[in-house]
Backbone and ligand atoms as CSV (ligand in chain L), in Angstrom:
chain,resi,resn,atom,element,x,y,z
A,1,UNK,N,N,0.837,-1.212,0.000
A,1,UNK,CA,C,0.000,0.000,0.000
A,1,UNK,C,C,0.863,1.251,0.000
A,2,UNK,N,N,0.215,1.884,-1.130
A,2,UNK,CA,C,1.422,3.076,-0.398
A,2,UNK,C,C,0.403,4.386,0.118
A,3,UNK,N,N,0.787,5.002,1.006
A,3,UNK,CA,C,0.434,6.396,1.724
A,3,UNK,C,C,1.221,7.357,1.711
A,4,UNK,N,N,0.711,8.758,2.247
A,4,UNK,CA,C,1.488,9.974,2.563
A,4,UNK,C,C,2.745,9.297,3.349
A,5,UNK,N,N,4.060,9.922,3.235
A,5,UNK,CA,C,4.658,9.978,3.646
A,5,UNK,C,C,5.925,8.735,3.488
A,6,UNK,N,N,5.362,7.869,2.541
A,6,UNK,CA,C,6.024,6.652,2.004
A,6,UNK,C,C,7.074,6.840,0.894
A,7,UNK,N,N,8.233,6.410,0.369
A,7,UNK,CA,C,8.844,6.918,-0.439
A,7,UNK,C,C,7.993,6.062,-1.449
A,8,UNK,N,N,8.502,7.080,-2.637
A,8,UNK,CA,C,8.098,6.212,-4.388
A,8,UNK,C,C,9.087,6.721,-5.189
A,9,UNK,N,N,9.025,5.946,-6.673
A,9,UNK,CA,C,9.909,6.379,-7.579
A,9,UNK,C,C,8.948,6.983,-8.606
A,10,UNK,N,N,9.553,8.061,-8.751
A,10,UNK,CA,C,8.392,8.845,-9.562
A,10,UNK,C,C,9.341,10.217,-10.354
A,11,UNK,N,N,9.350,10.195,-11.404
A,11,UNK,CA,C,9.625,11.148,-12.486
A,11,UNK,C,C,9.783,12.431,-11.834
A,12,UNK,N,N,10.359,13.258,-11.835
A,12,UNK,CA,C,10.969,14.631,-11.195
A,12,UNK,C,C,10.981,15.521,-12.162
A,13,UNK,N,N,10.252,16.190,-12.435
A,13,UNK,CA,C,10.197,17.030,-13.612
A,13,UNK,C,C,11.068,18.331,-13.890
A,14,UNK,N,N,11.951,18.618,-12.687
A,14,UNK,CA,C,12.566,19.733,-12.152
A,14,UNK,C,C,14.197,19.273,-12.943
A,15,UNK,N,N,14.283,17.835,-11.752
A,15,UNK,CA,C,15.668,17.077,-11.913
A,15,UNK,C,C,15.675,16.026,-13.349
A,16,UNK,N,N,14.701,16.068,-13.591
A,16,UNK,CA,C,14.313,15.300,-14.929
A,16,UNK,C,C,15.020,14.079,-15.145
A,17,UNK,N,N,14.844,13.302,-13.679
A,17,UNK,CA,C,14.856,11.744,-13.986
A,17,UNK,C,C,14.036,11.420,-12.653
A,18,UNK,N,N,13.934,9.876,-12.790
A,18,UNK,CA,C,13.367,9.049,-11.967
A,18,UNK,C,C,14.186,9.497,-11.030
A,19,UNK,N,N,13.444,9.273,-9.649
A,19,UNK,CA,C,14.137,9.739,-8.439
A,19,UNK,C,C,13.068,9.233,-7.344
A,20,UNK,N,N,13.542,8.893,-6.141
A,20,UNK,CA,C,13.097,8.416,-5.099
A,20,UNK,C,C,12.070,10.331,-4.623
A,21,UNK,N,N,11.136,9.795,-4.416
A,21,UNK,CA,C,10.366,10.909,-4.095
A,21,UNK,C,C,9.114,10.312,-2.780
A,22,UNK,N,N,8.865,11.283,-1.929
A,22,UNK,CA,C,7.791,10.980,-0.740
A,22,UNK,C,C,6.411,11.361,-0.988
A,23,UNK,N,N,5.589,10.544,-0.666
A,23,UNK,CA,C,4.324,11.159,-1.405
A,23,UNK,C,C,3.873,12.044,-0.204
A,24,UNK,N,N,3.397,13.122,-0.418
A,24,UNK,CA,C,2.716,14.280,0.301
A,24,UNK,C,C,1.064,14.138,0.410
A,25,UNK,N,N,0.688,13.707,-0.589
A,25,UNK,CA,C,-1.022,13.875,-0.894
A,25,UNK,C,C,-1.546,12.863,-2.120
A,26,UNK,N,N,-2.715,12.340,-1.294
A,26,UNK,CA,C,-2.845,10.695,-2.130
A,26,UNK,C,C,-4.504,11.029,-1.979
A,27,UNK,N,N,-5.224,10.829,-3.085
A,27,UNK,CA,C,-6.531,10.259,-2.986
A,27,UNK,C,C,-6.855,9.009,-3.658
A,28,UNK,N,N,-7.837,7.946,-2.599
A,28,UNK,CA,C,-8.115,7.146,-2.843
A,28,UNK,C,C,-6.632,6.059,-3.372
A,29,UNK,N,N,-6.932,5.509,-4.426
A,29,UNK,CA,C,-5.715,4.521,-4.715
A,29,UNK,C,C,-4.766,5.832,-5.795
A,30,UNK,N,N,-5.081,7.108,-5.794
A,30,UNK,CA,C,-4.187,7.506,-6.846
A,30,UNK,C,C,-3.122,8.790,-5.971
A,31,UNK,N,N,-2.046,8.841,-6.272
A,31,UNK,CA,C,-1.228,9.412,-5.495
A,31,UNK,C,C,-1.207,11.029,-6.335
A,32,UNK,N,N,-1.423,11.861,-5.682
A,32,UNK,CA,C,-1.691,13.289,-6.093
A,32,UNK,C,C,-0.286,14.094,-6.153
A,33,UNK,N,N,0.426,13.866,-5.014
A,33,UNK,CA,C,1.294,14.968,-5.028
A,33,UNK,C,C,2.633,14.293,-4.038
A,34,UNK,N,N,4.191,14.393,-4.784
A,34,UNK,CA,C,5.221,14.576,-4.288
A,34,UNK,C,C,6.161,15.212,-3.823
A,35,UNK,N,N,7.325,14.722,-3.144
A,35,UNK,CA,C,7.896,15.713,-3.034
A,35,UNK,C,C,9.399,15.101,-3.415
A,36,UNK,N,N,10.075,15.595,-3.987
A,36,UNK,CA,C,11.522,15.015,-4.658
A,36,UNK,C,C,12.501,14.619,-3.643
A,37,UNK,N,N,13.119,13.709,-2.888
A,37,UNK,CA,C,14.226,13.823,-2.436
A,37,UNK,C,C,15.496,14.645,-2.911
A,38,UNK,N,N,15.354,14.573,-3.978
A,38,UNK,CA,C,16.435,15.847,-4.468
A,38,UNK,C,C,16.583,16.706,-4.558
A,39,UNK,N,N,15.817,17.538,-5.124
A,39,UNK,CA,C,15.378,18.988,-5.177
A,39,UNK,C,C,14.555,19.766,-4.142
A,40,UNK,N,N,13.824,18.617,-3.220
A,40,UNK,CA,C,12.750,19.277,-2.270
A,40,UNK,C,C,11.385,19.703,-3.128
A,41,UNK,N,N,11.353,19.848,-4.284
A,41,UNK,CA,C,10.223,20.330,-4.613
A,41,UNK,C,C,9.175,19.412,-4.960
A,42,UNK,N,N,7.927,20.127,-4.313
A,42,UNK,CA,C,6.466,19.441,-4.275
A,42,UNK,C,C,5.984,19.314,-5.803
A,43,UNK,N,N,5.278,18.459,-6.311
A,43,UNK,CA,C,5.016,18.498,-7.492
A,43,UNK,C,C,3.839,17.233,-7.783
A,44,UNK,N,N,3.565,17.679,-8.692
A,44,UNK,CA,C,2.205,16.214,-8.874
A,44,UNK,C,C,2.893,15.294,-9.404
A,45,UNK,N,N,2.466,13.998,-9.020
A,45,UNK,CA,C,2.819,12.602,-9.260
A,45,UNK,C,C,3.197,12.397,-10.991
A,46,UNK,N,N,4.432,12.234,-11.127
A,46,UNK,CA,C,4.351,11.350,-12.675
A,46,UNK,C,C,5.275,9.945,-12.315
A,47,UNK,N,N,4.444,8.857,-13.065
A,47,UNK,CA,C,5.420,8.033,-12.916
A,47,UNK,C,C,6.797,8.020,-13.524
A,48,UNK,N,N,7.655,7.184,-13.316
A,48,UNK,CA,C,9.042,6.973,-13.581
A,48,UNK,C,C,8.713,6.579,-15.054
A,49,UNK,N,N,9.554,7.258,-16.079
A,49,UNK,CA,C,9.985,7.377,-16.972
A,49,UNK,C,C,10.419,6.223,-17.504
A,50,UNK,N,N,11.403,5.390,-16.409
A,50,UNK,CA,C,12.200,4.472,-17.014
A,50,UNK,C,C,11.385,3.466,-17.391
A,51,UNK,N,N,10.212,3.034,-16.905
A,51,UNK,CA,C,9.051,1.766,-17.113
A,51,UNK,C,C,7.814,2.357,-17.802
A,52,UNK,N,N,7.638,3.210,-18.388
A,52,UNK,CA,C,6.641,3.358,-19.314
A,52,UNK,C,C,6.095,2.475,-20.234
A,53,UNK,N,N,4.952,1.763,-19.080
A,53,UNK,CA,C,4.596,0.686,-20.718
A,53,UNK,C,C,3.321,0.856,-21.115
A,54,UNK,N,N,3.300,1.268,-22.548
A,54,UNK,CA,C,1.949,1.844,-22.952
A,54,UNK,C,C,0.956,0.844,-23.072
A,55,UNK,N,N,0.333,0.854,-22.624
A,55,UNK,CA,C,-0.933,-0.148,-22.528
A,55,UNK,C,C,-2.167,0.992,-23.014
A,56,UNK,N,N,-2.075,1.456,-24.314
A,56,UNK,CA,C,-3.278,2.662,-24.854
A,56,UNK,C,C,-4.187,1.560,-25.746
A,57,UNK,N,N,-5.530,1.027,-24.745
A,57,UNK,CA,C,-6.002,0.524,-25.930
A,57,UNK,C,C,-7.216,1.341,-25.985
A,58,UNK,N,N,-7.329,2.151,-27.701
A,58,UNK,CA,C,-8.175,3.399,-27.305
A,58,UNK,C,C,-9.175,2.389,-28.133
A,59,UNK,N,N,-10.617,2.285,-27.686
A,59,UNK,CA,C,-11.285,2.518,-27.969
A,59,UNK,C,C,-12.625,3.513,-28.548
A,60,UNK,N,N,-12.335,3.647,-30.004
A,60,UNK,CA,C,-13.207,4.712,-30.446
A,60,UNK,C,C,-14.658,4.518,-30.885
A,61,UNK,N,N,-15.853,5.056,-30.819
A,61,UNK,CA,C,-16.762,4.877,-31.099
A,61,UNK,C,C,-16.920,5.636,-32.126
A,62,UNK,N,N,-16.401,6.521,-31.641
A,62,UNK,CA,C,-16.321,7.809,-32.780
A,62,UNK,C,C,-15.512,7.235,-34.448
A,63,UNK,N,N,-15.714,6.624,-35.267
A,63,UNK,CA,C,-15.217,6.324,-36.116
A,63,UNK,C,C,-14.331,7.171,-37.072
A,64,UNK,N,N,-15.337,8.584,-37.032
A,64,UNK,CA,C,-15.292,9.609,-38.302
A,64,UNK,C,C,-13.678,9.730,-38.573
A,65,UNK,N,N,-12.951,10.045,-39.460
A,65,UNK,CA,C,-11.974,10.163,-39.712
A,65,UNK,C,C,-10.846,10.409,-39.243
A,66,UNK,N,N,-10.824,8.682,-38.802
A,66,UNK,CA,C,-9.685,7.777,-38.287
A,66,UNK,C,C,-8.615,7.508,-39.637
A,67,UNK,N,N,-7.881,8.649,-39.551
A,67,UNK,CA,C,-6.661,8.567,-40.655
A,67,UNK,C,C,-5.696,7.622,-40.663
A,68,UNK,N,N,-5.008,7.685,-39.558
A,68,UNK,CA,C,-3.915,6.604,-38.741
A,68,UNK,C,C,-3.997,5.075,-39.346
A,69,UNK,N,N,-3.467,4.575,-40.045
A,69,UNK,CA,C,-3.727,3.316,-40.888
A,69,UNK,C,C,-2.449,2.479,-40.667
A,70,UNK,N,N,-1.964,2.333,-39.545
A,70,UNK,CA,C,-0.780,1.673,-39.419
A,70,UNK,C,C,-0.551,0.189,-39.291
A,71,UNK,N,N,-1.863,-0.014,-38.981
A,71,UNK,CA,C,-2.262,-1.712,-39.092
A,71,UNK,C,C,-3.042,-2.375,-40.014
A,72,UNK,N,N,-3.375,-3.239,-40.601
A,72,UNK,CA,C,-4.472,-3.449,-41.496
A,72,UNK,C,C,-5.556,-3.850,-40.400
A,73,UNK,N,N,-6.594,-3.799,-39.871
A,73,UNK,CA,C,-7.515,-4.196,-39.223
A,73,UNK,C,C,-8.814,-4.544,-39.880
A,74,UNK,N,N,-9.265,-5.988,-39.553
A,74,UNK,CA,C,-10.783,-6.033,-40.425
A,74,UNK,C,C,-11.554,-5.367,-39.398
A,75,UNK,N,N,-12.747,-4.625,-39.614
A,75,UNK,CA,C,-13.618,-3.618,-38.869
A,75,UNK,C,C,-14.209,-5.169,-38.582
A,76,UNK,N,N,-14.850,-4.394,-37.105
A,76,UNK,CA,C,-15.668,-5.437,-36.822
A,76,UNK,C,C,-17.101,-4.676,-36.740
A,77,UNK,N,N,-17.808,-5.558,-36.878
A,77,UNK,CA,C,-19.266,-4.823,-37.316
A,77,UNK,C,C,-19.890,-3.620,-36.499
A,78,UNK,N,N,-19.727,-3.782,-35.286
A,78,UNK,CA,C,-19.870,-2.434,-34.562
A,78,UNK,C,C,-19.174,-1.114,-34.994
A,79,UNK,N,N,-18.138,-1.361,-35.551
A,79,UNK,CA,C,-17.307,-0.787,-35.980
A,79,UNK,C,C,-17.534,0.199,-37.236
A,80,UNK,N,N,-17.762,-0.818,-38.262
A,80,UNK,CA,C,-18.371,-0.092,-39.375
A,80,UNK,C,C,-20.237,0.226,-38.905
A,81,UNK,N,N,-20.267,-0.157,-38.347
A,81,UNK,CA,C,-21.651,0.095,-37.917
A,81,UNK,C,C,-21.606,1.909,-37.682
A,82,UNK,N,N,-21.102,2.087,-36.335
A,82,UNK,CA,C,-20.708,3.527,-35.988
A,82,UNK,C,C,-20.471,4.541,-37.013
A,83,UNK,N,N,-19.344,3.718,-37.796
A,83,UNK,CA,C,-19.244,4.613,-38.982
A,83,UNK,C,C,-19.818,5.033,-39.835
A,84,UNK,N,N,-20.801,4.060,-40.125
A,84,UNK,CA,C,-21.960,4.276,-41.198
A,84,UNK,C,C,-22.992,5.606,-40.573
A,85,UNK,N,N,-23.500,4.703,-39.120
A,85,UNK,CA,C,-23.952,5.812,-38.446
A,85,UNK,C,C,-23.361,6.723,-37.819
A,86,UNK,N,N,-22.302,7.299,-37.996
A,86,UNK,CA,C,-21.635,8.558,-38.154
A,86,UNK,C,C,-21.961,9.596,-39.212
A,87,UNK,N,N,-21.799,8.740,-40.245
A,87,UNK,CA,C,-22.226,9.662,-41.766
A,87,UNK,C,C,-23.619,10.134,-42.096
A,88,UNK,N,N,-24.365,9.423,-41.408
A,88,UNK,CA,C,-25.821,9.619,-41.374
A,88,UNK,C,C,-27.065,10.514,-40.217
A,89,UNK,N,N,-25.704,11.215,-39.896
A,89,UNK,CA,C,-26.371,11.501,-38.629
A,89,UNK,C,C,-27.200,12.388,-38.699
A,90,UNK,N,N,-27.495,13.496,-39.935
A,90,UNK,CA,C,-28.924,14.032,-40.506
A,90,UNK,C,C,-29.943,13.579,-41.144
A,91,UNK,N,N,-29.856,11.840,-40.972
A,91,UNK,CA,C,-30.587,10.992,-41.382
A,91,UNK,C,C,-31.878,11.099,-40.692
A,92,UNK,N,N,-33.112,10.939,-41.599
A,92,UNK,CA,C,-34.481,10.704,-40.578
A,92,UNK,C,C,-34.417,9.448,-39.972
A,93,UNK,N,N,-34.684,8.841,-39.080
A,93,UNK,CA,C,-34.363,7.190,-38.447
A,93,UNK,C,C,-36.010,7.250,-38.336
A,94,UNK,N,N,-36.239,5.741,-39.390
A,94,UNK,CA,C,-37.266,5.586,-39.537
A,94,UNK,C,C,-38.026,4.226,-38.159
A,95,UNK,N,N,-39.021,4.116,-37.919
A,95,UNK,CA,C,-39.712,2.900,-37.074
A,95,UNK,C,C,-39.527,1.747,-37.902
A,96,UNK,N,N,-38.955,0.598,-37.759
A,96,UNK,CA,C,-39.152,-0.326,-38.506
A,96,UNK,C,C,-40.529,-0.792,-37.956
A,97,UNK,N,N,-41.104,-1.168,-39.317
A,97,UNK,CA,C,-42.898,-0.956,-39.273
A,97,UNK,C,C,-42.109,-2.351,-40.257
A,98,UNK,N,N,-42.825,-3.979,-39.885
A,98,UNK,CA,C,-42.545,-4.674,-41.453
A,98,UNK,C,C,-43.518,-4.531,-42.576
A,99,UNK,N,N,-44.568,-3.922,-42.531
A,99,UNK,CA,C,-45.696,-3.644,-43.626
A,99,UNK,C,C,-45.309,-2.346,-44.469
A,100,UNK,N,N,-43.856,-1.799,-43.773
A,100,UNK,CA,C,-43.454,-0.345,-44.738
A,100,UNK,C,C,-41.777,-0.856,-45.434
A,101,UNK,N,N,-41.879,-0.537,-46.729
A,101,UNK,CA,C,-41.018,-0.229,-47.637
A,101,UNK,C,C,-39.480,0.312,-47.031
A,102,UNK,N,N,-38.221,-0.171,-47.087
A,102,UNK,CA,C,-37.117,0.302,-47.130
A,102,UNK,C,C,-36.456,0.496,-48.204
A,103,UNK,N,N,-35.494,1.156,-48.408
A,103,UNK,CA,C,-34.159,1.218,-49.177
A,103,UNK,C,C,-32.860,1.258,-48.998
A,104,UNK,N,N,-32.008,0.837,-49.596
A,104,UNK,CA,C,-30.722,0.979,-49.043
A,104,UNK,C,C,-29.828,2.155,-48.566
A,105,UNK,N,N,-29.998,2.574,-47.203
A,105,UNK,CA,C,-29.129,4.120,-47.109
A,105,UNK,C,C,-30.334,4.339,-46.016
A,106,UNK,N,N,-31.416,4.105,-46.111
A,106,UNK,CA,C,-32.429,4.050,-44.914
A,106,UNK,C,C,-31.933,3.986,-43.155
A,107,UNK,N,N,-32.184,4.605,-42.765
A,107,UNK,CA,C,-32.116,4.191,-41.100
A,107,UNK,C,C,-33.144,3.992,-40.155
A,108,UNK,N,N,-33.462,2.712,-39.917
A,108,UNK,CA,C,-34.275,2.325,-39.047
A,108,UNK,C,C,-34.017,2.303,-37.767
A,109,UNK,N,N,-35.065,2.484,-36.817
A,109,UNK,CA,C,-34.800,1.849,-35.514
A,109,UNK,C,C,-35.476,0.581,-35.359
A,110,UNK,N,N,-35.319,-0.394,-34.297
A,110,UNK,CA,C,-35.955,-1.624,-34.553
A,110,UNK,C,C,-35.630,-1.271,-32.721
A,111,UNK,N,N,-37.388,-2.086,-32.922
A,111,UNK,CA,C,-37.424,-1.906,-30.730
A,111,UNK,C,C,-36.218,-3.044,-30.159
A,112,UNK,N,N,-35.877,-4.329,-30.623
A,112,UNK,CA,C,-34.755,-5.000,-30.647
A,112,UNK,C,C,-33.405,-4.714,-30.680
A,113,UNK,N,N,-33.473,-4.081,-31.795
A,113,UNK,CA,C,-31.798,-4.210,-32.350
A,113,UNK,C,C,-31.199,-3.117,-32.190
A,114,UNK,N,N,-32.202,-2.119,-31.892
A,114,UNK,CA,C,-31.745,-0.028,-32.417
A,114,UNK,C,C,-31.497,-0.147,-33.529
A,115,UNK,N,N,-30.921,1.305,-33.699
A,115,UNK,CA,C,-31.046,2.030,-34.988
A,115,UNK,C,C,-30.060,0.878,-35.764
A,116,UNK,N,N,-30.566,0.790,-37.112
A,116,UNK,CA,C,-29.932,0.373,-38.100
A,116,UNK,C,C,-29.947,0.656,-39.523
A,117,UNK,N,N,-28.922,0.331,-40.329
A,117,UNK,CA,C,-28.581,1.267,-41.584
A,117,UNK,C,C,-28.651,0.026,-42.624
A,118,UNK,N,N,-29.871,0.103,-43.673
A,118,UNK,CA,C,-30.207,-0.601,-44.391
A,118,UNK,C,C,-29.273,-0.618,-45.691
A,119,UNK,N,N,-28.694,-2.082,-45.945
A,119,UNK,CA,C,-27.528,-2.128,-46.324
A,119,UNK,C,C,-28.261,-2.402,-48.463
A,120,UNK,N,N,-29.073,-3.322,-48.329
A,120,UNK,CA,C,-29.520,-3.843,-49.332
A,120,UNK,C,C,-31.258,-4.073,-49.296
A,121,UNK,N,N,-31.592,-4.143,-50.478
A,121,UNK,CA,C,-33.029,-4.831,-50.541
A,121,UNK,C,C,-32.771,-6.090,-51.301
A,122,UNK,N,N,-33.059,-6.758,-50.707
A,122,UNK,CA,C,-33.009,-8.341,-50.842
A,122,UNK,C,C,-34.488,-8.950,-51.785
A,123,UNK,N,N,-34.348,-9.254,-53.364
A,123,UNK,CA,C,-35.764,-9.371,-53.135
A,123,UNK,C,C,-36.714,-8.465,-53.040
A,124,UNK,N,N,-38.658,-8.750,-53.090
A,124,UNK,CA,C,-39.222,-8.167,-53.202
A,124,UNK,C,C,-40.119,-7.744,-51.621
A,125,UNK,N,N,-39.525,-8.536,-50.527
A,125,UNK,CA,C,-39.575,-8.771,-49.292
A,125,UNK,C,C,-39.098,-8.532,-48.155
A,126,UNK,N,N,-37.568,-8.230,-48.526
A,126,UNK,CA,C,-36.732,-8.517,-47.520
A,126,UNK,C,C,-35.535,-7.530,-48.038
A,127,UNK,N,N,-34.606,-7.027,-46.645
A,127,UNK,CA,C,-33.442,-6.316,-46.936
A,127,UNK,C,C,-32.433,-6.526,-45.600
A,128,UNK,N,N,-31.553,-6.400,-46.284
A,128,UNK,CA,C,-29.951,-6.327,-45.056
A,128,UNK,C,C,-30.416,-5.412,-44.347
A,129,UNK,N,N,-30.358,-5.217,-43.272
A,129,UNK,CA,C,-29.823,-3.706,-42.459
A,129,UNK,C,C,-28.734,-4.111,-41.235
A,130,UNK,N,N,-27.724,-3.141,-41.116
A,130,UNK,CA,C,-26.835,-3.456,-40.447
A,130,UNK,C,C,-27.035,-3.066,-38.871
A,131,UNK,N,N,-26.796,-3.505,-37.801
A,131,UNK,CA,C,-27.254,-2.976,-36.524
A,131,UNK,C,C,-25.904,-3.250,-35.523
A,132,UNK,N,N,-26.146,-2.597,-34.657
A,132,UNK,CA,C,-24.414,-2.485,-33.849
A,132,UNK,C,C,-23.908,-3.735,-33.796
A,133,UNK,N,N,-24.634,-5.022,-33.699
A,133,UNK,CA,C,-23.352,-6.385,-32.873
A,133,UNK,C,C,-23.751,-7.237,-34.789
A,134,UNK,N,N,-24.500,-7.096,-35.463
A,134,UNK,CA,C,-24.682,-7.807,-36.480
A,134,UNK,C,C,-25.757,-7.130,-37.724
A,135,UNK,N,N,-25.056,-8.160,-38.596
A,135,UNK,CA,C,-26.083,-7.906,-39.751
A,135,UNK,C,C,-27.544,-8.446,-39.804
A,136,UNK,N,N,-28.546,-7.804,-40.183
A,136,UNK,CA,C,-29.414,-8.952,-39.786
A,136,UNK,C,C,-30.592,-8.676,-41.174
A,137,UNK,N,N,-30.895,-10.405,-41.805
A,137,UNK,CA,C,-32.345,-10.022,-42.886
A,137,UNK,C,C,-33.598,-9.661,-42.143
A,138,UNK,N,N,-34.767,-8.560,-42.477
A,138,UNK,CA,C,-35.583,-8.502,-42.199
A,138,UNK,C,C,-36.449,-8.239,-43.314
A,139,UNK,N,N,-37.357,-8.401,-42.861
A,139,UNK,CA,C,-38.683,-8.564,-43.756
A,139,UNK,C,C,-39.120,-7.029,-44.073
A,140,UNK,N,N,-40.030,-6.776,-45.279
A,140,UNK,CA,C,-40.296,-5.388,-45.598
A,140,UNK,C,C,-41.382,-5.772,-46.159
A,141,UNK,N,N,-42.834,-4.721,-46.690
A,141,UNK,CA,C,-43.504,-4.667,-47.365
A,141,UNK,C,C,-44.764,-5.829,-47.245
A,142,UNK,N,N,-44.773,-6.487,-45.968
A,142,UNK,CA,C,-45.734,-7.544,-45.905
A,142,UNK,C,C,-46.738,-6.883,-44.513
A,143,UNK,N,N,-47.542,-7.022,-45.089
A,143,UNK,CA,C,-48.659,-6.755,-44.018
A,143,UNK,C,C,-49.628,-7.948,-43.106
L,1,ZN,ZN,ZN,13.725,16.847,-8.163
């Protein structure tokens, strides 16, 4: 556990290296404020420099123009899902009613699935629409 008054190793922004530092002010599990063994000066917590391991796994919902292409990644359907419904966001989002007519580019809501972005018309019956965890056929135009 660590508390006020415990040493830590923590980044010194003054002396600009890792350095044994005392913590002054801690909330909860996160340590607020040090103080340098070296320099004396109080300062907010950074960790040590020397162990920086990035663990950034960003999750975006926000799709819209994600430039950064450094990996090949297959989208996973939520994924392009967002994105689609990103682009559409002055879209009217219609009730999926199955006795009413869709088209492809359509946005439905479905009391099930939420909003979804009608991918295809399938047929004289039926169409794709895409919805956050999957694709799914539904029926159109039958009363
Ligand atoms: Zn210092």
């Amino acid at each position: 556990m660590t508390t006020p008054g415990k040493d830590i190793i923590a980044y010194c922004s003054s002396c600009k290296l890792d350095l044994a530092h005392i913590i002054v002010a801690k909330n909860e599990e996160k340590i607020v404020k040090v103080e340098c063994n070296t320099c004396h000066k109080t300062h907010v917590f950074r960790p040590p420099k020397g162990d920086v391991v990035k663990k950034k796994k960003k999750k975006t919902t926000k799709a819209k123009g994600r430039a950064r292409k450094s990996k090949k990644v297959v989208k996973s359907n939520a994924e392009e899902w967002s994105e689609q419904m990103a682009l559409k966001t002055d879209a009217k989002v219609a009730p999926y009613v199955m006795a009413n007519s869709f088209q492809a580019g359509d946005i439905i809501s479905h009391p099930k699935f939420g909003n979804g972005i009608v991918i295809k018309v399938v047929g004289t019956q039926k169409f794709e629409a895409m919805f956050e965890d999957s694709i799914k056929l539904m029926a159109q135009g039958r009363s």
